[in-house]
Backbone bond lengths (Angstrom), bond angles and torsions (degrees), N, CA, C in turn:
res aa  C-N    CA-C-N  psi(-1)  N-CA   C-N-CA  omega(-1)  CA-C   N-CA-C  phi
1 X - - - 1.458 - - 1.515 109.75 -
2 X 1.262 110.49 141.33 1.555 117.22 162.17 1.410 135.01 -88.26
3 X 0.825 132.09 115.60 1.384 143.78 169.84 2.072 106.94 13.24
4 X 1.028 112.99 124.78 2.097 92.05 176.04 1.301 113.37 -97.40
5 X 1.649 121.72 33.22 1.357 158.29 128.83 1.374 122.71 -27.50
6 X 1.741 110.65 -62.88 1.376 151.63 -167.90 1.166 124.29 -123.25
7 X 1.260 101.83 1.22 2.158 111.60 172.93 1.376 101.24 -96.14
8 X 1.451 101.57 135.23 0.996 114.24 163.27 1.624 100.24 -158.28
9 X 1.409 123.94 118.25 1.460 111.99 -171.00 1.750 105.73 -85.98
10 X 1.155 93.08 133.77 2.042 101.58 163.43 1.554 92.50 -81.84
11 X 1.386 99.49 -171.22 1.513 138.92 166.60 1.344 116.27 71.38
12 X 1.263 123.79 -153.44 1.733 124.29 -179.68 1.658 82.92 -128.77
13 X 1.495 87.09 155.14 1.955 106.97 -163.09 1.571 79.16 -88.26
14 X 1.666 127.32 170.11 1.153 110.72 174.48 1.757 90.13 -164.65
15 X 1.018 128.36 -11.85 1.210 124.20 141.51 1.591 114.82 -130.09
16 X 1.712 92.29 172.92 2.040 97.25 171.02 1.131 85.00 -171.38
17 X 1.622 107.43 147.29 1.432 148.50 -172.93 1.613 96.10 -122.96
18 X 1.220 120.60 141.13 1.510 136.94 150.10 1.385 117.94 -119.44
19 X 1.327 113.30 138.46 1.247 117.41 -174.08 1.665 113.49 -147.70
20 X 1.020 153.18 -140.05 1.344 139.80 -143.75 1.351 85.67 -134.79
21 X 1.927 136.95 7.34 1.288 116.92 163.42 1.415 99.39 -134.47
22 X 1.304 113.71 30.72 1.676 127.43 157.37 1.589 104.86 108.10
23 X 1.190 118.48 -158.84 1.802 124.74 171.00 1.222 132.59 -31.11
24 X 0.938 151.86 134.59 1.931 128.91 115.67 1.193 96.90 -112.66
25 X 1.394 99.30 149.37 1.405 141.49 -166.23 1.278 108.82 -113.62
26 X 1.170 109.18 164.11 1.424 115.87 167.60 1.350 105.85 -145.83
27 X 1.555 150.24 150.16 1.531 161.90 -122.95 1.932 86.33 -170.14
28 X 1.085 111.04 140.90 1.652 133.23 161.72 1.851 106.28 -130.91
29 X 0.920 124.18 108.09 1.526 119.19 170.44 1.241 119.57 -95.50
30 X 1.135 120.08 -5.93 1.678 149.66 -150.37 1.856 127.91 83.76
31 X 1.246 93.68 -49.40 1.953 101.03 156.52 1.132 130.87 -60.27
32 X 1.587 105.83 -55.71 1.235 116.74 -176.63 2.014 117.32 -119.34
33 X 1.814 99.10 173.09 1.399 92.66 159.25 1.301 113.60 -113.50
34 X 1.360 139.95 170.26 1.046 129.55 166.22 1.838 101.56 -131.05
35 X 1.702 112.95 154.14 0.866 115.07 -178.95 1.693 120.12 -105.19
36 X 0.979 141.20 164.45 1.570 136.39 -159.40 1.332 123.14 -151.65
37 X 1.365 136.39 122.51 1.684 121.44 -174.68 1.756 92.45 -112.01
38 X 1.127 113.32 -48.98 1.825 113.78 175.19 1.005 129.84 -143.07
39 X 1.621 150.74 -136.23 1.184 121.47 -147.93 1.728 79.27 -113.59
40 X 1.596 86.44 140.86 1.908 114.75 174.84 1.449 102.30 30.83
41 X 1.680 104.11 52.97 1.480 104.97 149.03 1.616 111.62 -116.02
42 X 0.896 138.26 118.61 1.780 143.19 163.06 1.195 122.35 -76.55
43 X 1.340 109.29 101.08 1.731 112.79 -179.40 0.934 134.97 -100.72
44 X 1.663 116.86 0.92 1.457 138.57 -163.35 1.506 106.89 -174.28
45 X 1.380 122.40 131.74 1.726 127.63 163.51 1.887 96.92 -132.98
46 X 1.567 99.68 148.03 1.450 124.56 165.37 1.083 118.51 -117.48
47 X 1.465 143.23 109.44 1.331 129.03 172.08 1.926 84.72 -62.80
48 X 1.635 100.45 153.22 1.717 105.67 -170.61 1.666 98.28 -86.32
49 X 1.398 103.13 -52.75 1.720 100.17 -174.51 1.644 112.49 -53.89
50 X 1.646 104.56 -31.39 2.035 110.49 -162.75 1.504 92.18 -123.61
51 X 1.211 112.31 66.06 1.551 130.10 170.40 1.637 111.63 -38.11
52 X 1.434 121.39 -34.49 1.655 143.69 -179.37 1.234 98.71 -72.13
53 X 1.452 116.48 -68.89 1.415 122.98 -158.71 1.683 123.14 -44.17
54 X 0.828 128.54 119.55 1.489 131.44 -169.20 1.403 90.33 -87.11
55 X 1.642 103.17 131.29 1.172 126.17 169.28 1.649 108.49 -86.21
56 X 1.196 122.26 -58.72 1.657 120.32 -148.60 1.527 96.54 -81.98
57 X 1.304 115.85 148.18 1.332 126.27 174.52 2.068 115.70 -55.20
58 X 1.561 86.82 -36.84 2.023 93.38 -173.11 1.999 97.24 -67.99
59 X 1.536 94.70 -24.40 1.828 85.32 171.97 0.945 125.74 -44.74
60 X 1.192 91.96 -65.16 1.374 132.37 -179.01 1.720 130.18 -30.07
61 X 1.362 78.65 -49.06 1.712 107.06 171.12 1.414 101.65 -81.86
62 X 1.040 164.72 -46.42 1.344 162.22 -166.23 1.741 97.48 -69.87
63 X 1.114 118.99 -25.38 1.533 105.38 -165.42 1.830 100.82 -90.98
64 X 1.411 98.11 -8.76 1.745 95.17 171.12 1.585 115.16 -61.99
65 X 1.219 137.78 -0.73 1.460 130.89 175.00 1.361 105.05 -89.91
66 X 1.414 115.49 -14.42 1.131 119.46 166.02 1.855 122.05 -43.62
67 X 1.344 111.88 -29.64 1.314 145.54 -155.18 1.494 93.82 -85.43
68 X 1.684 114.31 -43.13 1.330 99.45 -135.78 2.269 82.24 -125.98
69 X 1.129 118.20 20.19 1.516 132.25 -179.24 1.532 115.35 -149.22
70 X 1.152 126.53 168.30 1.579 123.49 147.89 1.845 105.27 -143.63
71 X 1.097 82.75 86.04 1.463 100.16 178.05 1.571 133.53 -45.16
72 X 1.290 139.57 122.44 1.452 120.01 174.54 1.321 118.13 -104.02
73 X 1.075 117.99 -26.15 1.286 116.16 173.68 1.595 116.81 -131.32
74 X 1.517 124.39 112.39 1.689 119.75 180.00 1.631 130.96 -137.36
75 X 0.930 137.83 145.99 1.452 130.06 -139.89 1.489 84.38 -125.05
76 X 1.491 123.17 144.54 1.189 143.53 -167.06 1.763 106.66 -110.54
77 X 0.652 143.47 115.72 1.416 124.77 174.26 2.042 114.90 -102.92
78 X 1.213 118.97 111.50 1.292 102.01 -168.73 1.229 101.38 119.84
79 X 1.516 146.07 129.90 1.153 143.30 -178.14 1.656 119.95 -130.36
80 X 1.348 126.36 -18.14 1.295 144.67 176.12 1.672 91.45 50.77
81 X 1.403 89.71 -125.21 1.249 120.75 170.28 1.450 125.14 -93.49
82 X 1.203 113.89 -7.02 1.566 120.71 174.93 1.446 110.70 94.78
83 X 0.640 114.35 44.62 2.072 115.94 -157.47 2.279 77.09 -88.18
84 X 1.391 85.13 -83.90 1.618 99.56 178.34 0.824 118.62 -29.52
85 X 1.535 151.32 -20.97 1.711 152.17 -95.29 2.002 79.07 -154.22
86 X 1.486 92.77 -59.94 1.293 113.32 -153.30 1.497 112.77 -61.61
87 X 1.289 110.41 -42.30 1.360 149.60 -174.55 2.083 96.29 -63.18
88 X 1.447 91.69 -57.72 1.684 93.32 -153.86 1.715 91.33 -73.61
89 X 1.198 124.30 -33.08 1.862 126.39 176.29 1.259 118.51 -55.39
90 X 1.600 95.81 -37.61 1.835 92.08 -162.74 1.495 95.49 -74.65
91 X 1.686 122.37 -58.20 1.037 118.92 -134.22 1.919 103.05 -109.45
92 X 1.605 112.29 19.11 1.469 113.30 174.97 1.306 100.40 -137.87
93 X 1.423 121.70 87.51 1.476 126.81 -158.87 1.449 105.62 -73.24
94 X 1.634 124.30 -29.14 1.359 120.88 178.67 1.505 116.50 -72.62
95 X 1.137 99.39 -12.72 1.800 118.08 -167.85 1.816 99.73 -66.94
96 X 1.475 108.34 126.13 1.580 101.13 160.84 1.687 95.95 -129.68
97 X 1.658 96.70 127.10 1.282 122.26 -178.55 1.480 120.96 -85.12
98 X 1.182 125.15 123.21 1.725 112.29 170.35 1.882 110.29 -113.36
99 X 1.322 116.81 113.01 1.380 114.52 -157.07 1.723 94.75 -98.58
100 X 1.340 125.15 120.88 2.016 114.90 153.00 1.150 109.49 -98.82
101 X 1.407 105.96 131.04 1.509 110.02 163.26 1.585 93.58 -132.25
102 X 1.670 104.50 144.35 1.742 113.51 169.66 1.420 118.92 -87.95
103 X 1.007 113.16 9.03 1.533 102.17 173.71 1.508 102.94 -118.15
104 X 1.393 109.57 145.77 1.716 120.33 -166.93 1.546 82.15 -96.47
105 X 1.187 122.92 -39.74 1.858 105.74 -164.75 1.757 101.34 -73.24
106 X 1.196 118.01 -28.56 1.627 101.07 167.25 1.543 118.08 -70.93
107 X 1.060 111.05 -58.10 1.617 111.21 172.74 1.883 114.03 -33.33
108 X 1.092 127.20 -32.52 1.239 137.70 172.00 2.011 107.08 -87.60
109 X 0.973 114.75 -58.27 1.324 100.93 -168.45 1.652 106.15 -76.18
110 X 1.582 114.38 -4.51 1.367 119.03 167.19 1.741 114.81 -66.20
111 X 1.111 119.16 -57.62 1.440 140.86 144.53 1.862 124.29 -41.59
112 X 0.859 93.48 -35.11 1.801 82.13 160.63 1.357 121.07 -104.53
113 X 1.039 115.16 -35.07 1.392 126.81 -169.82 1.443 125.02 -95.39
114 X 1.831 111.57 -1.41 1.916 103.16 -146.36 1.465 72.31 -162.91
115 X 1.349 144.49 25.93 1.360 123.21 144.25 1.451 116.82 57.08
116 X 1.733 95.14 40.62 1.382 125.31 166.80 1.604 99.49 -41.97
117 X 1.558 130.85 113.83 1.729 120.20 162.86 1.696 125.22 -69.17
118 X 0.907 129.16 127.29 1.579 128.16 -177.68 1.343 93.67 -75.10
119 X 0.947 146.11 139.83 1.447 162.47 119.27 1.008 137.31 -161.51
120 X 1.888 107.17 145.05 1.745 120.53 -154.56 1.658 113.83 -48.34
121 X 1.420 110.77 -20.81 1.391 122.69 -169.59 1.890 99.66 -88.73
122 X 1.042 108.92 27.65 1.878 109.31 -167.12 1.231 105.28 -139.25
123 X 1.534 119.70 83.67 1.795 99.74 176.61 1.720 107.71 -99.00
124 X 1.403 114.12 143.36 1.165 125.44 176.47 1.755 112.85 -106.70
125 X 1.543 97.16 120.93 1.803 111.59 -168.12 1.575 95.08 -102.00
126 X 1.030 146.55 109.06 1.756 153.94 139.52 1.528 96.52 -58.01
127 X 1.485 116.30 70.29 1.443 112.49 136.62 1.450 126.56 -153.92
128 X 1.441 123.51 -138.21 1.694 122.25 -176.19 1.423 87.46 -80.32
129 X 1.296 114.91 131.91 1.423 105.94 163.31 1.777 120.05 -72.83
130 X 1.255 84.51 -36.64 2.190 90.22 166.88 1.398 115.62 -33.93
131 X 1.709 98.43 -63.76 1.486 107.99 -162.42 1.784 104.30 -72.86
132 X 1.190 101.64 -21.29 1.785 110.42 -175.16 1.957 100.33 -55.61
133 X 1.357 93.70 -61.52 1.244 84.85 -162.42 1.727 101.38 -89.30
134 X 1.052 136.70 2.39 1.609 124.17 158.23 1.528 107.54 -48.53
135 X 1.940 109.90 -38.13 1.497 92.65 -148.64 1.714 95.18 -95.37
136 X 1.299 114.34 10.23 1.747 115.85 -169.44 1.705 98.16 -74.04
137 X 1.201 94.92 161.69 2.005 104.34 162.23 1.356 119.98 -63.99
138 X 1.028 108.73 170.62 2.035 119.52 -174.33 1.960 82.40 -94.12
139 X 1.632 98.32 136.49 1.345 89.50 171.11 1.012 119.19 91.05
140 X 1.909 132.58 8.78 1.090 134.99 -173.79 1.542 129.10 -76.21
141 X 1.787 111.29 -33.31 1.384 119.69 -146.60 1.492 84.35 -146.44
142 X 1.625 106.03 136.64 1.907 107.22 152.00 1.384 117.23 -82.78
143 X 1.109 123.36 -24.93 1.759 133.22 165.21 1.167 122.59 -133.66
144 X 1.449 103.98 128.37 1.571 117.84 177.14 1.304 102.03 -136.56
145 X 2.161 104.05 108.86 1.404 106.84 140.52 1.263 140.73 -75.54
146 X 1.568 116.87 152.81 1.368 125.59 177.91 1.592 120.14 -104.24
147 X 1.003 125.97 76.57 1.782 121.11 -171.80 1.637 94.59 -111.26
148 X 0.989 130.23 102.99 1.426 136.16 -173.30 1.259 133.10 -132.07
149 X 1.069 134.64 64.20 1.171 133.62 -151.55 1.821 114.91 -148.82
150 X 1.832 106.71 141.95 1.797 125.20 -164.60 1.276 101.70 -116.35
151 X 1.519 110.89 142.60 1.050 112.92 -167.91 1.848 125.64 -51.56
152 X 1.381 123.23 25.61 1.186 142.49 -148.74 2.205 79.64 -117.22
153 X 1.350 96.28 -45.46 1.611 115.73 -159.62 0.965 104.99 116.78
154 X 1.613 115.35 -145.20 1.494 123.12 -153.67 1.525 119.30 -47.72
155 X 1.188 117.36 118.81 1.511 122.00 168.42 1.826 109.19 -47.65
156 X 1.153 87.89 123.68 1.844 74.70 -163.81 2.002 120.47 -83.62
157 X 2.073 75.72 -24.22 1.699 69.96 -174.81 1.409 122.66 -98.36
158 X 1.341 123.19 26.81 1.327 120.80 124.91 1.496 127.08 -66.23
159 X 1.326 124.24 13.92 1.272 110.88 151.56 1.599 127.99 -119.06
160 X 1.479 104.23 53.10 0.999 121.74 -164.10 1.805 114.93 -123.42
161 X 1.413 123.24 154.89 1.179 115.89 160.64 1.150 136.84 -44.28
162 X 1.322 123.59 -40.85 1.907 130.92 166.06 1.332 89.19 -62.68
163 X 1.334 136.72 -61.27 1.742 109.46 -149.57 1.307 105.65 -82.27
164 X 1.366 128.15 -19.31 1.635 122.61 174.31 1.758 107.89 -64.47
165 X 1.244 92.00 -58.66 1.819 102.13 -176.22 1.736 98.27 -38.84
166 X 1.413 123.84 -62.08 0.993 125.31 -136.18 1.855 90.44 -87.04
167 X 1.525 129.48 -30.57 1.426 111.60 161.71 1.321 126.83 -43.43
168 X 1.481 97.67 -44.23 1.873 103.47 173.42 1.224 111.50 -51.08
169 X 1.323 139.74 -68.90 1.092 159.25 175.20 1.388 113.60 -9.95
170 X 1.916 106.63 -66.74 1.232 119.51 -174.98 1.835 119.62 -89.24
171 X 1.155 94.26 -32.12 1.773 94.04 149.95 1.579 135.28 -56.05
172 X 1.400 109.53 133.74 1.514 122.81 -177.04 1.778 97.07 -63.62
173 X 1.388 94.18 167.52 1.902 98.59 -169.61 1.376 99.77 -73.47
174 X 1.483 122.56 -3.73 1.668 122.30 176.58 1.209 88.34 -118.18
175 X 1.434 148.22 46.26 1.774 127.85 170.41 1.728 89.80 -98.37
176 X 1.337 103.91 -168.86 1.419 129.90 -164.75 1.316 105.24 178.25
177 X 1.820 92.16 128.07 1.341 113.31 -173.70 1.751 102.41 -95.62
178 X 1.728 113.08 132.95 1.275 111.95 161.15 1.424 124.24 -111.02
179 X 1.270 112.39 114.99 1.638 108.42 172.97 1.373 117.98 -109.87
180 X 1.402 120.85 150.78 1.330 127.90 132.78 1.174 138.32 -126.94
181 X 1.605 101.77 137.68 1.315 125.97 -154.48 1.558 109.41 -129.75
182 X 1.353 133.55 143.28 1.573 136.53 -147.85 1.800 97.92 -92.66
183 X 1.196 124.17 152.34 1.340 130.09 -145.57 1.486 107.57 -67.61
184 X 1.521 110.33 -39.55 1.608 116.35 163.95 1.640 124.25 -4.50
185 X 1.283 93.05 -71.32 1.626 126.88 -169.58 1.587 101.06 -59.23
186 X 1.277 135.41 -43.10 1.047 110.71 175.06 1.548 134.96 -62.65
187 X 0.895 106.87 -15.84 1.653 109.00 162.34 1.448 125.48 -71.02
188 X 1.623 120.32 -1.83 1.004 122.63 -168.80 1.250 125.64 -91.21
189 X 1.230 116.04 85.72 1.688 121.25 -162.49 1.826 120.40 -40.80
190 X 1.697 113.58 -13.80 1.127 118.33 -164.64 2.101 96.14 -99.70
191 X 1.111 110.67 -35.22 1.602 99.83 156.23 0.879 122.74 -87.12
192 X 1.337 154.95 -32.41 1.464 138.68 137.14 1.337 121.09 -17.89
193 X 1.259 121.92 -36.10 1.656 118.97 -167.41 1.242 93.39 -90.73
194 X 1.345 122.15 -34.42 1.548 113.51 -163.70 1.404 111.09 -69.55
195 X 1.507 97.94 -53.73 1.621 105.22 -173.08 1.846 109.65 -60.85
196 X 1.217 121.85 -28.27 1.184 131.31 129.41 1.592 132.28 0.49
197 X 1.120 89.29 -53.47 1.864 81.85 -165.88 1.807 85.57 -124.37
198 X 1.120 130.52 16.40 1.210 112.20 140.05 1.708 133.55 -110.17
199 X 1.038 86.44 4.37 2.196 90.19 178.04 1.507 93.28 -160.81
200 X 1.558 95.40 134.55 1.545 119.36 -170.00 1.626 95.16 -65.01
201 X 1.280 129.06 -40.04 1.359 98.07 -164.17 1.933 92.89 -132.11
202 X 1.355 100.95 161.75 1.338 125.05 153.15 1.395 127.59 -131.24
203 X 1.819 97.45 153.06 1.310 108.34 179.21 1.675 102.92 -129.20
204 X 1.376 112.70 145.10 1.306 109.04 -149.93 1.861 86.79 -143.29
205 X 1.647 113.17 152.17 1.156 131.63 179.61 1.565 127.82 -139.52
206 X 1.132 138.82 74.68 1.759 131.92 -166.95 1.970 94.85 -64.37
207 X 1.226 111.93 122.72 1.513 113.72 -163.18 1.526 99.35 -92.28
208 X 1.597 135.54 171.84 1.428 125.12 166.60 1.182 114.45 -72.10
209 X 2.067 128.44 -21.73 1.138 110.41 -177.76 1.598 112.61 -105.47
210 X 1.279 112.19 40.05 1.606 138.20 163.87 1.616 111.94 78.19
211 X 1.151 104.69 44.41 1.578 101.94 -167.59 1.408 91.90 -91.97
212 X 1.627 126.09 -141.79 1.569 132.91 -175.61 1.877 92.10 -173.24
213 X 1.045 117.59 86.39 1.460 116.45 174.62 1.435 118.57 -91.92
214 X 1.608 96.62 116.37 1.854 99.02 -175.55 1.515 94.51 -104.21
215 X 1.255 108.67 163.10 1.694 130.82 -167.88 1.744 87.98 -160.66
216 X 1.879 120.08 100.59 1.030 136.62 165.79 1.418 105.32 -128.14
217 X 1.983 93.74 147.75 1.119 130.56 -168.53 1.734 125.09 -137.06
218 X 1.568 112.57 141.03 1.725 90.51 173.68 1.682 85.55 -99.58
219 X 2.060 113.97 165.93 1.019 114.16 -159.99 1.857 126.30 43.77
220 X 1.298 96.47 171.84 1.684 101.17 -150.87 1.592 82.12 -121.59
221 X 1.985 91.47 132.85 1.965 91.27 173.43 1.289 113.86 -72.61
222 X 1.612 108.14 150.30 1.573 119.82 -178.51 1.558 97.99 -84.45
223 X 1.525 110.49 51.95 1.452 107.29 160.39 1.652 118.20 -103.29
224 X 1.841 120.71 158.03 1.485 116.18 -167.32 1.703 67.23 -106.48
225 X 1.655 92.78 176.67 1.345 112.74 173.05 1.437 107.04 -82.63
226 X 1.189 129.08 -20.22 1.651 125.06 -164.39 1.593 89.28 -92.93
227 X 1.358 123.63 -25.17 1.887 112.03 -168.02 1.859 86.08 -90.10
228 X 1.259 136.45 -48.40 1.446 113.15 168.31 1.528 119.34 -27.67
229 X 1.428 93.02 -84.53 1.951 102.18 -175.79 1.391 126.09 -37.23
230 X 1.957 100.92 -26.20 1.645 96.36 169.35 1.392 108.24 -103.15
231 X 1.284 120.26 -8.25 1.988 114.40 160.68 1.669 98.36 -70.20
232 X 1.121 132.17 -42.06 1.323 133.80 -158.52 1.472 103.50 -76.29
233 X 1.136 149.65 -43.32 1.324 168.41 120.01 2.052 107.87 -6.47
234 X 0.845 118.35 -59.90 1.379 122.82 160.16 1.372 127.84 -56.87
235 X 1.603 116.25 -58.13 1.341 124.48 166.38 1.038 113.64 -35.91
236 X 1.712 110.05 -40.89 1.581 105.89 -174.04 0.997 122.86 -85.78
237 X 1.323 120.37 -16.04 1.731 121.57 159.02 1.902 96.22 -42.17
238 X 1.192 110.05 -63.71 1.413 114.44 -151.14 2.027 106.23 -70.92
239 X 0.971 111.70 -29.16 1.030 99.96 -178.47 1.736 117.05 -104.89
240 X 1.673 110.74 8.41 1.207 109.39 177.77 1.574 116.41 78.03
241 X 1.165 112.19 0.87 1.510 90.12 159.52 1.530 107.03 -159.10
242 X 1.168 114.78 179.18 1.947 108.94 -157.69 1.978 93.95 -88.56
243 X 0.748 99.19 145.43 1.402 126.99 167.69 1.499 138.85 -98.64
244 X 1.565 94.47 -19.94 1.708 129.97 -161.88 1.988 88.01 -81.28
245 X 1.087 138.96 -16.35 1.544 139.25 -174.32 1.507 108.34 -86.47
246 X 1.444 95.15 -44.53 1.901 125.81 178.91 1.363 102.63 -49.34
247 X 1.432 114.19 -55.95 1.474 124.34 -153.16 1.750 109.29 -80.17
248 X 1.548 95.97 -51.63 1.311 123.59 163.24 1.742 110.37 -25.95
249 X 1.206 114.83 -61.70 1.384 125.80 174.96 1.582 125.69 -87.74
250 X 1.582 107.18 10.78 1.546 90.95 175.87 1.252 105.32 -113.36
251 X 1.674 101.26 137.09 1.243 115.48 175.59 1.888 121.96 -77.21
């Protein structure tokens, strides 16, 4: 989701689902789709022809750990529209993804509407993502994103002690947690401290469409700055758009 700062939906709505935690929507502008939980919030865009291509800048920023891991196995939490989903299948062929999302009417209008990809390397979980990963093993995933969010906005209890503890938990002693979280929150001395005293380092991003992208780690990557900027520079061949602005700005 983007910031409701910077939402403003284009296009004509052209479907909607209701379900027991309100709407999804769907947006046609002619290029793109956009995805929707309530009024002039945007939780998902597809360019239609470059189904992969990440549109939003906070994407964008999440794919920089890409830089600094090569992940084989990583669990998505949050499914929108699949923009992220879509992106991490096509273009990291060793990568096997396991995505939860709790709502059954997104999981479907992700898949009809948003150029959901079928593949064996893609499992799709319809449940709480909280309770999903409480009940997983210690040691499950080298990357776990956090994009979580009700039509209210920020999913809150990922910013909590159970859901931090329990990323550690299921991350390898080299995994890395990715979140995004809306720009607010970074001032908040009580998630800062937390995320804090569970992974030695952070990497942090204020996005243009007002998000707050954290990229935490225990231990510090054996990356130089000159082998980033020229992984970052390549990546972007591959994923179509520069990365080198992303990197540039994370602290």
């Amino acid at each position: 989701m983007i910031s409701n700062k910077m939402s403003l939906i284009p296009g004509k709505e052209i479907a909607c689902i209701y379900d027991q935690y309100g709407p999804v929507r769907v947006f046609d502008d002619g290029c793109r789709r956009h995805l929707s939980f309530g009024n002039n919030d945007e939780q998902s865009c597809i360019n239609k022809a470059k189904p992969a291509l990440l549109q939003y800048d906070y994407n964008r920023s999440m794919m920089l750990v890409m830089l600094l891991c090569q992940p084989k196995q990583a669990l998505l939490l949050g499914l929108g529209g699949g923009s992220l989903c879509h992106c991490l299948v096509t273009y990291f062929p060793e990568l096997e993804l396991t995505v939860v999302e709790l709502r059954e009417a997104v999981i479907k209008m992700a898949k009809q509407y948003f150029a959901l990809p079928q593949n064996p390397r893609l499992r799709l979980v319809n449940a709480d993502a909280l309770q999903f990963i409480s009940e997983l093993e210690d040691d499950s995933y080298d990357l776990l994103f956090s994009d979580l969010y009700i039509t209210e906005g920020l999913e809150a209890r990922q910013l909590t002690v159970a859901f931090i503890t329990q990323t550690v938990r299921v991350l390898r002693a080299d995994g890395f947690l990715v979140m995004n979280a809306l720009f607010e929150y970074r001032t908040d001395k009580i998630m800062r401290t937390l995320l804090l005293e569970h992974f030695d380092t952070l990497y942090e991003r204020v996005t243009k469409d007002g998000n707050w992208v954290i990229i935490a780690c225990n231990g510090q990557p054996k990356v130089e700055k000159k082998q980033l900027k020229q992984a970052a520079k390549h990546l972007s061949e591959t994923l179509g758009f520069s990365l080198v602005e992303q990197l540039r700005q994370l602290d």
